[in-house]
C-alpha positions as a LaTeX table, in Angstrom:
\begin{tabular}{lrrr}
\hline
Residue & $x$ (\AA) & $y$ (\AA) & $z$ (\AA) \\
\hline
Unk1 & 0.00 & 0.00 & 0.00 \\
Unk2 & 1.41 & 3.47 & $-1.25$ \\
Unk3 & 1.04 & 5.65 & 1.60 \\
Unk4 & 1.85 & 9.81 & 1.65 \\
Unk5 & 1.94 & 11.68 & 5.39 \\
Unk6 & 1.10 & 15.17 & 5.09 \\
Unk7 & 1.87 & 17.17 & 7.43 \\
Unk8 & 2.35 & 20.75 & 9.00 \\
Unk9 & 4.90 & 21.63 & 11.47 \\
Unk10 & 6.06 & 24.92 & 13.58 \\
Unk11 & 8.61 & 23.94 & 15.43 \\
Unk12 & 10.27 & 20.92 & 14.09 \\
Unk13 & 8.68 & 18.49 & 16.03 \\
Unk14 & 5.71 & 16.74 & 14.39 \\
Unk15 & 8.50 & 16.95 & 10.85 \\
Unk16 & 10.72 & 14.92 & 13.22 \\
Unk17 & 7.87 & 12.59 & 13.65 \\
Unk18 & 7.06 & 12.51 & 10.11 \\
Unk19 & 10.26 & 12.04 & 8.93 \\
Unk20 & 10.82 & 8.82 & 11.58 \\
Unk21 & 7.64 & 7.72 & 10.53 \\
Unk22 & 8.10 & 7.69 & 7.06 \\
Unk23 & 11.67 & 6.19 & 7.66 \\
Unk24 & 9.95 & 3.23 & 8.95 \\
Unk25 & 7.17 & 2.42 & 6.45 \\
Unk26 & 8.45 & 4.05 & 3.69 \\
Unk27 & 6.00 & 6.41 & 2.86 \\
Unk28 & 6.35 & 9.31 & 1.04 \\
Unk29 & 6.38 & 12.91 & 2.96 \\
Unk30 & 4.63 & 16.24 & 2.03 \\
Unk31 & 5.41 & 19.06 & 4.32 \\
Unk32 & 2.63 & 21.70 & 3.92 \\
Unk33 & 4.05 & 25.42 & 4.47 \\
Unk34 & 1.90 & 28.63 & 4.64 \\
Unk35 & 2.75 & 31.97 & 2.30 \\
Unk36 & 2.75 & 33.39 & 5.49 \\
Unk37 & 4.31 & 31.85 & 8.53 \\
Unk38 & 3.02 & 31.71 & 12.27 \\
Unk39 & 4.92 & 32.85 & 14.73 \\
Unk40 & 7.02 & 30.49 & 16.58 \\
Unk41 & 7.95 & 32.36 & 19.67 \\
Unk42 & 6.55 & 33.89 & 23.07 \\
Unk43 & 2.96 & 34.10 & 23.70 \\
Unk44 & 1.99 & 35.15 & 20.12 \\
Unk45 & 2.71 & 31.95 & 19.09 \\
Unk46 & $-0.10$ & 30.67 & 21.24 \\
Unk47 & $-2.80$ & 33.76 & 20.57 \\
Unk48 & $-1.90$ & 33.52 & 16.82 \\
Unk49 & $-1.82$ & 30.15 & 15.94 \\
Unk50 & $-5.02$ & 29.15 & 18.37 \\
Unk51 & $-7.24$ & 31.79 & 17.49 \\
Unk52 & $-6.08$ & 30.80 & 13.36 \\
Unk53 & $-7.13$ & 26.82 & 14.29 \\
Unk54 & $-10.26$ & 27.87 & 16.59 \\
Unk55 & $-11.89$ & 30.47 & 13.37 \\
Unk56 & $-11.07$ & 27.48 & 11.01 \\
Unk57 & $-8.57$ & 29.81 & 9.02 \\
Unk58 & $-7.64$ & 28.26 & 5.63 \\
Unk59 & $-4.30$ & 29.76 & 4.91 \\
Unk60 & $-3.00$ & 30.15 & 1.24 \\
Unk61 & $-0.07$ & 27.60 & 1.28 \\
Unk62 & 3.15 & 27.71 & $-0.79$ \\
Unk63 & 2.97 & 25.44 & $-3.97$ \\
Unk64 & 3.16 & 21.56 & $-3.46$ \\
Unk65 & 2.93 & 18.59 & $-5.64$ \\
Unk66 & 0.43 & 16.09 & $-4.88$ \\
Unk67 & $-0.51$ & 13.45 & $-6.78$ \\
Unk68 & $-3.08$ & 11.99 & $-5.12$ \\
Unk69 & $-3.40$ & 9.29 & $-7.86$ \\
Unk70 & $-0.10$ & 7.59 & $-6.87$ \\
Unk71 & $-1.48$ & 6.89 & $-2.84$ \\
Unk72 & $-4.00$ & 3.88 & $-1.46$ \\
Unk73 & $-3.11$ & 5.96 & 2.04 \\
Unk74 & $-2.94$ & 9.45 & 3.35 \\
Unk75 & $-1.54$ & 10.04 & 6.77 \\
Unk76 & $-1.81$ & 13.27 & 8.09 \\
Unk77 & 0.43 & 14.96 & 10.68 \\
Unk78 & $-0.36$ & 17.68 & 12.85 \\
Unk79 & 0.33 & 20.24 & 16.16 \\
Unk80 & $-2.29$ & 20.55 & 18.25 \\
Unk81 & $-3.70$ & 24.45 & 18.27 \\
Unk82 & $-6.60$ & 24.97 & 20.11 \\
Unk83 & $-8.21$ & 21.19 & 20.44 \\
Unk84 & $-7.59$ & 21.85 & 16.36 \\
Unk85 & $-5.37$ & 20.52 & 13.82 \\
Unk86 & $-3.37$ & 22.94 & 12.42 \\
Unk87 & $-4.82$ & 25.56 & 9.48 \\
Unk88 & $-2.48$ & 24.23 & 6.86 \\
Unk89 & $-3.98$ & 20.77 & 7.18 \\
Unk90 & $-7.53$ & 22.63 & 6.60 \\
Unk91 & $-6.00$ & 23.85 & 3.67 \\
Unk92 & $-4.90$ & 20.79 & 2.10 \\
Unk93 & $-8.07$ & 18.96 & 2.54 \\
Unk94 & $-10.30$ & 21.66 & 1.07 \\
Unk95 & $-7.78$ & 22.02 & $-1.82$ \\
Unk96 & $-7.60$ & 18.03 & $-2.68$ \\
Unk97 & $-11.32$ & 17.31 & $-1.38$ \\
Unk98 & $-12.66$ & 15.16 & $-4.29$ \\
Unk99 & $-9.02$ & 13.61 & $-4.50$ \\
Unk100 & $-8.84$ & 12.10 & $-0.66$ \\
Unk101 & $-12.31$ & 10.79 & $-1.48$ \\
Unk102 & $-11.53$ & 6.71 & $-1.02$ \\
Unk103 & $-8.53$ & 6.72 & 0.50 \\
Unk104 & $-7.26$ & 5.12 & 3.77 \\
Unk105 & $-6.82$ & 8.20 & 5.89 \\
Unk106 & $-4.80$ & 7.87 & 9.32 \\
Unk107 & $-3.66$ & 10.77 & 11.36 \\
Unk108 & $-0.76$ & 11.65 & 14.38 \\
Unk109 & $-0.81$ & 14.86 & 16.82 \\
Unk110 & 1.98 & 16.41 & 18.33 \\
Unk111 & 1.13 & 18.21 & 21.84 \\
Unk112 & 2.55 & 20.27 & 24.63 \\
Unk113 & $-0.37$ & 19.48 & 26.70 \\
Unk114 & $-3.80$ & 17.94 & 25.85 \\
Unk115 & $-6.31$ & 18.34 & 23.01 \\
Unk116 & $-5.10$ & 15.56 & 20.06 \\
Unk117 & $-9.03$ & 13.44 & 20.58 \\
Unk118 & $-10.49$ & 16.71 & 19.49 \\
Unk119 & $-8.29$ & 17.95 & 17.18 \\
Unk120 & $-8.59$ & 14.47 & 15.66 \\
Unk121 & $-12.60$ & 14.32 & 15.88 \\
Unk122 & $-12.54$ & 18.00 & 14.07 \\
Unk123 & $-10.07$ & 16.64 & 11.26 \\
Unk124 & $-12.58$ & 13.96 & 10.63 \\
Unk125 & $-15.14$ & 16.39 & 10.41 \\
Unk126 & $-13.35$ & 17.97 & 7.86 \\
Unk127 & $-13.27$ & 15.02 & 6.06 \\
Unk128 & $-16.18$ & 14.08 & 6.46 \\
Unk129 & $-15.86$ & 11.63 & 8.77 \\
Unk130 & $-17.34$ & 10.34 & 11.77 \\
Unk131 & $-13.56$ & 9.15 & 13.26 \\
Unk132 & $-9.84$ & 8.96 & 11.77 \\
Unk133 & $-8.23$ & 5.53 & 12.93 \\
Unk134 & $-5.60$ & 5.16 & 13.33 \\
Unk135 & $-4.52$ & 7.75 & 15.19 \\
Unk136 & $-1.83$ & 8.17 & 17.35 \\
Unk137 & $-0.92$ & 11.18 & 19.39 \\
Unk138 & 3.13 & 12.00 & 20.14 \\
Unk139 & 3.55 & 14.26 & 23.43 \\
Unk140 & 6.32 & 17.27 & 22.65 \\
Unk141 & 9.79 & 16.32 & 24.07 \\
Unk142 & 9.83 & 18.52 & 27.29 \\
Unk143 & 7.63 & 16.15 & 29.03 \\
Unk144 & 9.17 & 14.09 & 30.95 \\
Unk145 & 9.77 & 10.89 & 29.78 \\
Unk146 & 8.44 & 11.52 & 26.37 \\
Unk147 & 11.21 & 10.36 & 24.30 \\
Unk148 & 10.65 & 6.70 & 25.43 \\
Unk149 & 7.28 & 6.85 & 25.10 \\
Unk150 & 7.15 & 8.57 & 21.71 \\
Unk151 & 9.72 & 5.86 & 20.73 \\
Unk152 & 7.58 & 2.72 & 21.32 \\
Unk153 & 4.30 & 4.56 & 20.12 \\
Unk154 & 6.41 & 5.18 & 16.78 \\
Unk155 & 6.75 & 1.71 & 16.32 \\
Unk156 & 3.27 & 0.76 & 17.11 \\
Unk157 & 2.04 & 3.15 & 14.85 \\
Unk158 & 4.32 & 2.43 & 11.98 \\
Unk159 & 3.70 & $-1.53$ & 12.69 \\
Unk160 & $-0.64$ & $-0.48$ & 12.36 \\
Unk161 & 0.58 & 1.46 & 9.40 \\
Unk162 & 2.48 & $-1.28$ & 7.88 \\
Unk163 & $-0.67$ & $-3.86$ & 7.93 \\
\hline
\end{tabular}
């Protein structure tokens, strides 16, 4: 099975995921970017970004190439902003609607603190979905102990993936 993850990320974090991920089923990455950037520092990173993910912004994103014909599975990759996947993502699926239609979708969250069931049951709902499975939700590195953890819930996700 062909599979694509697609994927937004501020800080680094949820590409490093993508990027491991990928490494380990061999699926093909698309890193969405906006025109215009979020912040990624101090509290307007926080007032930006969430109040972008709670209006259900759609921002206009640099070119990308998607061939949508080429995938049996799109995995999508996300922050958490707000109990919201990021804008970008938003983006994507309303550009490639009629495209996504039929294909295995899966999805992964990156968080600081809570929020990935939601963001995940509002992606569906953007796809019109009733749930995304599977899912699987990464916690940011300064938690503690979230480097094991993230480790053996890459694997488990990548060996779902890989069925």
């Amino acid at each position: 099975m062909k599979t694509v993850i697609v994927y937004y990320s501020l800080g680094g974090f949820t590409k490093k995921i993508a990027q491991q991920l990928a490494a380990k089923t061999g699926a093909d990455l698309l890193r969405l970017t906006p025109v215009k950037e979020y912040p990624n520092e101090g509290a307007k990173k926080f007032i930006v970004g969430g109040r972008a993910a709670v209006a259900g912004s759609k921002p206009k994103l640099q070119p990308y190439h998607f061939n949508a014909e080429k995938y049996d599975r799109v995995v999508f990759g996300s922050p958490v902003w707000a109990s919201s996947p990021a804008p970008p993502i938003r983006t994507f699926i309303e550009d490639n609607r009629d495209a996504l239609g039929g294909k295995e979708l899966a999805a992964f969250f990156t968080q600081l603190g809570n929020g990935a069931e939601k963001a995940n049951r509002k992606l569906a709902k953007c796809l019109g979905k009733d749930k995304i499975e599977p899912e699987m939700i990464f916690f940011e590195p300064n938690k503690k102990d979230a480097h094991k953890e993230n480790e053996a819930k890459l694997g488990d996700f990548a060996a779902v993936l890989g069925r």
